[in-house]
C-alpha positions in Angstrom: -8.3 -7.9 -6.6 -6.8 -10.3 -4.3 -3.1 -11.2 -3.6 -3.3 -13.9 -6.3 -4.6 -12.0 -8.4 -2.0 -8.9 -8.2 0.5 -11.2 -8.0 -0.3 -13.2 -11.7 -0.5 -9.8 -13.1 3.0 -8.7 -11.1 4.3 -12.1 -12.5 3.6 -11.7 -16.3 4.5 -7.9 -16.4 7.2 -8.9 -17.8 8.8 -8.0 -21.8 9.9 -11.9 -21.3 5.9 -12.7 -21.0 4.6 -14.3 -24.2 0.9 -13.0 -23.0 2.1 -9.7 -22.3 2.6 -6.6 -24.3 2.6 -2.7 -23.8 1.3 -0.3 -26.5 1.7 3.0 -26.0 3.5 5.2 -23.1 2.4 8.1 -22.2 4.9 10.2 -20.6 4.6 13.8 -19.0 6.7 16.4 -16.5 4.8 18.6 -14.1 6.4 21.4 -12.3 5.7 22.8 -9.1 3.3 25.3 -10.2 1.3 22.7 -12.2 2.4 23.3 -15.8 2.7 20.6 -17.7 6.3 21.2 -19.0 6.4 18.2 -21.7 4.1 15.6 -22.7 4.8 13.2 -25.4 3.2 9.5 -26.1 5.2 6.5 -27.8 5.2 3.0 -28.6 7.1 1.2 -25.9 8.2 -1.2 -28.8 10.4 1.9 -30.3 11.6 3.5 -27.2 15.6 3.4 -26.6 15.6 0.3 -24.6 17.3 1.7 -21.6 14.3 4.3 -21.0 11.8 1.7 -21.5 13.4 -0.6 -19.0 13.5 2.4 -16.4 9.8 3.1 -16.6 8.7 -0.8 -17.0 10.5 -0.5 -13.3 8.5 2.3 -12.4 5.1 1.5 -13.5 5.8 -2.3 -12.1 6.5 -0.9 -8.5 2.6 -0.1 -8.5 1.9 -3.3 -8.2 3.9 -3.5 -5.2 3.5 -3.9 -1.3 0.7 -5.2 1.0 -2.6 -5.7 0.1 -4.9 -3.5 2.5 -1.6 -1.2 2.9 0.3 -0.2 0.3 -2.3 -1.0 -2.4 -6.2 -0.7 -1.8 -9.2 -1.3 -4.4 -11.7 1.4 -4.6 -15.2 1.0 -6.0 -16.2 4.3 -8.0 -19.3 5.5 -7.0 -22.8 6.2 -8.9 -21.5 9.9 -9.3 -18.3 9.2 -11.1 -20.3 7.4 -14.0 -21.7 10.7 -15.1 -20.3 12.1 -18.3 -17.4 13.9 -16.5 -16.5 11.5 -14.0 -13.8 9.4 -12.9 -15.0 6.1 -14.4 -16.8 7.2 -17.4 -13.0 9.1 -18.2 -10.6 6.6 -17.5 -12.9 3.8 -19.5 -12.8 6.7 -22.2 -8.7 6.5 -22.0 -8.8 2.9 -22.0 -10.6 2.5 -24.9 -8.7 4.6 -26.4 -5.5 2.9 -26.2 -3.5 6.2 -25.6 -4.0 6.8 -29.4 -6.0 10.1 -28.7 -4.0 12.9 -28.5 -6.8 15.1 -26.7 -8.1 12.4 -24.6 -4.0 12.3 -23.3 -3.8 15.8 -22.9 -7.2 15.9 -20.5 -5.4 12.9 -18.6 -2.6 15.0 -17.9 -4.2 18.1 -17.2 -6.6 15.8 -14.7 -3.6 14.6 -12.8 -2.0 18.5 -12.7 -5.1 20.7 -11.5 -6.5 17.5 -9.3 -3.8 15.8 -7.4 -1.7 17.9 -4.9 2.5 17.9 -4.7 4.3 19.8 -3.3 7.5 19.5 -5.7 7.8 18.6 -9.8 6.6 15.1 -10.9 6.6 12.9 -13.8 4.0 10.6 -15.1 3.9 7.5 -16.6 1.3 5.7 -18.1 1.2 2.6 -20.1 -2.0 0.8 -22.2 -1.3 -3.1 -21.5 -2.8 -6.4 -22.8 -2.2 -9.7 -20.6 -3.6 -12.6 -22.3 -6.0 -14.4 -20.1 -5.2 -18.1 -20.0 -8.0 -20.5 -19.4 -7.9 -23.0 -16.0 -8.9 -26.2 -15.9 -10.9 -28.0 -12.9 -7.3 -28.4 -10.7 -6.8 -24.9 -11.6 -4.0 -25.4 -13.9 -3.6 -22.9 -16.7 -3.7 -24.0 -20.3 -2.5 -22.9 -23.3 -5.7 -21.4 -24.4 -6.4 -17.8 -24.2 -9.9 -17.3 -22.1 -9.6 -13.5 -23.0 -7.6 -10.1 -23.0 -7.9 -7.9 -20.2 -6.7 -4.7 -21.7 -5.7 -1.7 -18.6 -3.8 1.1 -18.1 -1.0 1.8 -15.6 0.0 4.7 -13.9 2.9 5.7 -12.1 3.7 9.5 -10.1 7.1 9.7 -9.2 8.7 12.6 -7.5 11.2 14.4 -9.4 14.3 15.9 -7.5 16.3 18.7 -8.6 19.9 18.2 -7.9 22.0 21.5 -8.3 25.1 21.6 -5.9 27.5 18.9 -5.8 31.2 17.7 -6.6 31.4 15.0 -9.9 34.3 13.4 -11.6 35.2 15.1 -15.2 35.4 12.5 -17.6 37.1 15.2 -19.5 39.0 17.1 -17.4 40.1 14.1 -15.8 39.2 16.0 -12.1 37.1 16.5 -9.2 34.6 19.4 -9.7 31.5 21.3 -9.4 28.7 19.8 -11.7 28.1 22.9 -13.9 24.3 22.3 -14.6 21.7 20.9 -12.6 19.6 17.6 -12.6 16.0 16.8 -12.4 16.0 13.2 -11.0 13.2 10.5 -11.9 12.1 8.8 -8.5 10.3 6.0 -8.1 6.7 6.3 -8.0 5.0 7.8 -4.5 1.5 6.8 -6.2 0.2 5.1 -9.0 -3.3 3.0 -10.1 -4.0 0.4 -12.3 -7.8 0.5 -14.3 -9.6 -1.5 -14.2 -9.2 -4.0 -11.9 -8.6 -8.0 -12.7 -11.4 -9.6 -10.8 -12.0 -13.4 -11.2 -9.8 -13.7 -14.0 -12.1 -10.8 -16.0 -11.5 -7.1 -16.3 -13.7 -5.3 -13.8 -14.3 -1.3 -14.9 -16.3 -0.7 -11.7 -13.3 -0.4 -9.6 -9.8 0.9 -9.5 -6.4 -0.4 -7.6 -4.8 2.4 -5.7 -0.8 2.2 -5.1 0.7 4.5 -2.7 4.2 4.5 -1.0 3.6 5.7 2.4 0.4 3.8 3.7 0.8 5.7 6.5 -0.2 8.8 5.0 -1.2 8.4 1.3 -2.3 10.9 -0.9 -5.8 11.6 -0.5 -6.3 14.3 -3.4 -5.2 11.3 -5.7 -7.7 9.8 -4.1 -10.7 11.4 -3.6 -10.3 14.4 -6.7 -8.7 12.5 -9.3 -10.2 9.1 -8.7 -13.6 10.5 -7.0 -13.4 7.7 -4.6 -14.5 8.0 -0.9 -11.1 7.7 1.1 -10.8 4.4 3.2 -9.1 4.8 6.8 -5.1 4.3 6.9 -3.6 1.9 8.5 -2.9 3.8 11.1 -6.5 5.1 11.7 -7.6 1.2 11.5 -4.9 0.3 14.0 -6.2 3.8 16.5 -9.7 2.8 16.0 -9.0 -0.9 17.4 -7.1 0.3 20.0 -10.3 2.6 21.4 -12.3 -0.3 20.9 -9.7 -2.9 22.7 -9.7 0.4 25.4 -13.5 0.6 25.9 -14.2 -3.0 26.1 -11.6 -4.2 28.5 -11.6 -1.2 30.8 -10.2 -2.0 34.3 -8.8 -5.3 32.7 -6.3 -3.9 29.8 -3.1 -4.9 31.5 0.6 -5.5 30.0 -0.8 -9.3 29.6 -3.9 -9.0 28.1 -2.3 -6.0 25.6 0.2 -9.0 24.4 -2.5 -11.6 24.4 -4.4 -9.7 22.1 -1.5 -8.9 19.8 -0.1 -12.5 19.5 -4.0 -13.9 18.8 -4.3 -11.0 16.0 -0.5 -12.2 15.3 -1.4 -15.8 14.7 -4.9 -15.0 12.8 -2.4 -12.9 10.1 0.0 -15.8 10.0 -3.0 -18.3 9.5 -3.6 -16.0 6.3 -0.7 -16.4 4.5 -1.6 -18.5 1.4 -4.9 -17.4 1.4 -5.8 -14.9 -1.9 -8.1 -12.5 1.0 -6.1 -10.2 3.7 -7.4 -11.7 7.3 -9.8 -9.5 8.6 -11.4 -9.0 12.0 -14.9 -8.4 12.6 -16.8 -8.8 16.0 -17.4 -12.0 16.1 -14.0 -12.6 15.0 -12.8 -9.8 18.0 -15.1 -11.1 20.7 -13.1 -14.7 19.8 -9.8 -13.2 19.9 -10.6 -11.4 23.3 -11.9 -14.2 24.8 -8.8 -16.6 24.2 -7.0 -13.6 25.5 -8.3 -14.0 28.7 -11.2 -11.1 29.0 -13.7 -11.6 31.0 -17.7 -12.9 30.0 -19.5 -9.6 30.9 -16.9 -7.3 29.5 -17.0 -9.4 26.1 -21.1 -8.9 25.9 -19.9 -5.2 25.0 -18.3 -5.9 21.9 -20.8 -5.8 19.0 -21.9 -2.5 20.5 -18.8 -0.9 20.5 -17.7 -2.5 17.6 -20.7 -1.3 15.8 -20.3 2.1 16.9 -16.7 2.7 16.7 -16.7 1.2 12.7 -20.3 0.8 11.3 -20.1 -3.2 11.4 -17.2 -2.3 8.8 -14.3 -5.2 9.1 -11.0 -3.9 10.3 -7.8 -5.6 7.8 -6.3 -7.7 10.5 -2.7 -6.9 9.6 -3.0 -3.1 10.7 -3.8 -3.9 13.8 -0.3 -5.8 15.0 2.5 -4.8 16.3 5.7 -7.1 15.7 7.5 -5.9 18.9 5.9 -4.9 22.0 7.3 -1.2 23.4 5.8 -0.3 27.2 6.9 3.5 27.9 6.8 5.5 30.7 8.3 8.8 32.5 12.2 8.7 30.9 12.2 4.7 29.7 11.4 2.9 26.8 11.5 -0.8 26.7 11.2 -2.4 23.2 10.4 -6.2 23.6 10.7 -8.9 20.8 7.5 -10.9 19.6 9.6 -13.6 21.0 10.6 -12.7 25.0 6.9 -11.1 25.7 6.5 -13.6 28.2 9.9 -12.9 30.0 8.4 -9.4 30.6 5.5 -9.0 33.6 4.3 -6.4 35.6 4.0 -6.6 39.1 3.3 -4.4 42.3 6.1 -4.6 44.8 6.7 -2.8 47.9 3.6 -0.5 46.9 5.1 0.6 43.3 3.8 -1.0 39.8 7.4 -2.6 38.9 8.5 -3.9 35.1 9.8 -7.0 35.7 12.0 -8.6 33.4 13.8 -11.8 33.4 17.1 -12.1 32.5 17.3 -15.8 31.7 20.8 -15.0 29.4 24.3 -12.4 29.1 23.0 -8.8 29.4 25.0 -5.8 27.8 24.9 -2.4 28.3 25.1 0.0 25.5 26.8 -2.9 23.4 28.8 -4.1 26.1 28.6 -7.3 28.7 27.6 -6.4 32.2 27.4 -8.6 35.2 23.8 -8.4 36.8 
């Protein structure tokens, strides 16, 4: 899916969508020790309308964040076609509609014995129908339906147990000690959507992953319950470019060329912005980017070997590779710059010492307050 894509099917998830609707919701509660406490499955259309506005919340959140980030598409490989496997199960649910009690309870057990917390959870899952409307040849949408493109959504939200505190008595009119405890709903840490909407069609070869910490997502949900091979993090994309950035520029990698590079990447992102594809940079696109930035001929004729080693030829998604300030650190001092005043910042050698030089071209303060320099 691309960020068109996810964000026609973010648009109309909607009760106020004519060409949307939500069967049945499948809800469940999983304690630490991975019991499943309660399970229970409902039409959304007779659910207390308060609930079912919470959870439409929930399982819409999933849909939610960057592209390449927060949300990655995984292809399910040969192995998870087998009778037992990821695909083959969730195609199973699907087909369903959530109107198989057994086939639920598997789905829950799934998510319990496969996917690690550390805490209780709930589980939401819906069965949704968006009605495909056809385009015409200036890509306008008609009032035709091409199709339906039937999927499930599925939303993990960490549940918090709250057991001291101080409330208000609405009937003993005081300030007092909450006499029992509560276990509350938070919003989803991961989620997927199955299958995928892929050039305006349902595709059941692949899965969208949600998580809420890119930074470190949940690989269990990942590689066990999915049985999808993990794609590097942003941060590992953003390490792995910075060896290969190392490697390539050796004796060159200065303060300048270091913000060169950013700004290039920088403006390649920007560039990006309507388009339906995250940027992405490759070698060619890396040996372009370097060379703008100033590196020299022989030490860009290293590139596609390094590139090739450090990443397999694999693309790296351009936007985990920025940095939107610029921080230089050293013994006792940290300098946090603004995308904006790199250039007001240069290193320089003076008297024998390698100096940070910054110019003060405005009023300076001092811990929030004005100093004359």
């Amino acid at each position: 899916m691309n960020k068109k894509e996810i964000a026609e099917i973010k648009k109309n998830f909607s009760d106020d969508c004519g060409f949307f609707t939500v069967g049945k919701v499948l809800t469940a509660y999983i304690d630490a020790e991975k019991n499943i406490v309660y399970k229970d499955a409902q039409l959304y259309n007779i659910m207390p309308s308060d609930e079912a506005e919470l959870i439409m919340i929930n399982l819409k959140k999933t849909l939610s964040g960057t592209l390449g980030k927060n949300l990655r598409e995984y292809a399910f490989p040969k192995d998870q076609y087998a009778e037992d496997g990821a695909q083959t199960f969730l195609y199973k649910l699907l087909d369903s509609k959530l109107l198989d009690d057994e086939l639920n309870e598997q789905f829950i057990r799934r998510i319990a014995e496969k996917v690690e917390y550390i805490s209780t959870f709930a589980v939401f899952t819906a069965h949704c129908t968006y009605s495909v409307l056809k385009k015409n040849r200036n890509d306008d949408l008609e009032d035709d339906a091409e199709l339906d493109y039937n999927f499930l959504i599925t939303a993990v939200c960490p549940v918090d147990i709250r057991i001291d505190g101080l409330i208000f008595s609405d009937e003993n009119q005081k300030i007092e000690k909450k006499p029992t405890s509560d276990r509350i709903v938070g919003m989803p840490t991961d989620g997927f959507l199955y299958p995928v909407f892929s050039d305006r069609a349902p595709d059941i070869n692949s899965v969208m992953y949600y998580t809420k910490t890119f930074k470190k997502p949940n690989i269990s949900f990942i590689e066990s319950f999915l049985g999808c091979e993990f794609l590097m993090t942003a941060n590992s994309e953003k390490e792995m470019f910075q060896r290969i950035l190392e490697n390539v520029a050796g004796d060159e990698l200065d303060y300048s060329l270091i913000t060169a590079v950013n700004d290039k990447i920088c403006e390649f992102v920007d560039s990006y912005t309507h388009e339906t594809e995250p940027a992405q940079v490759d070698a060619n696109k890396l040996s372009s980017i370097m060379w703008e930035a100033g590196v020299s001929q022989d030490k860009l004729e290293n590139i596609p070997k390094v590139f090739e080693s450090a990443t397999d030829n694999k693309p790296l998604t351009a936007v985990n590779l920025i940095d939107r300030k610029t921080t230089v650190e050293f013994e006792g001092i940290t300098v946090n710059i603004g995308k904006d005043s790199v250039d007001k910042v240069q290193t320089q050698n003076i008297g024998g010492r390698k100096c940070l030089v910054i110019a003060l071209d405005g009023d300076v303060s001092v811990n929030g307050m004005p100093a004359g320099v």
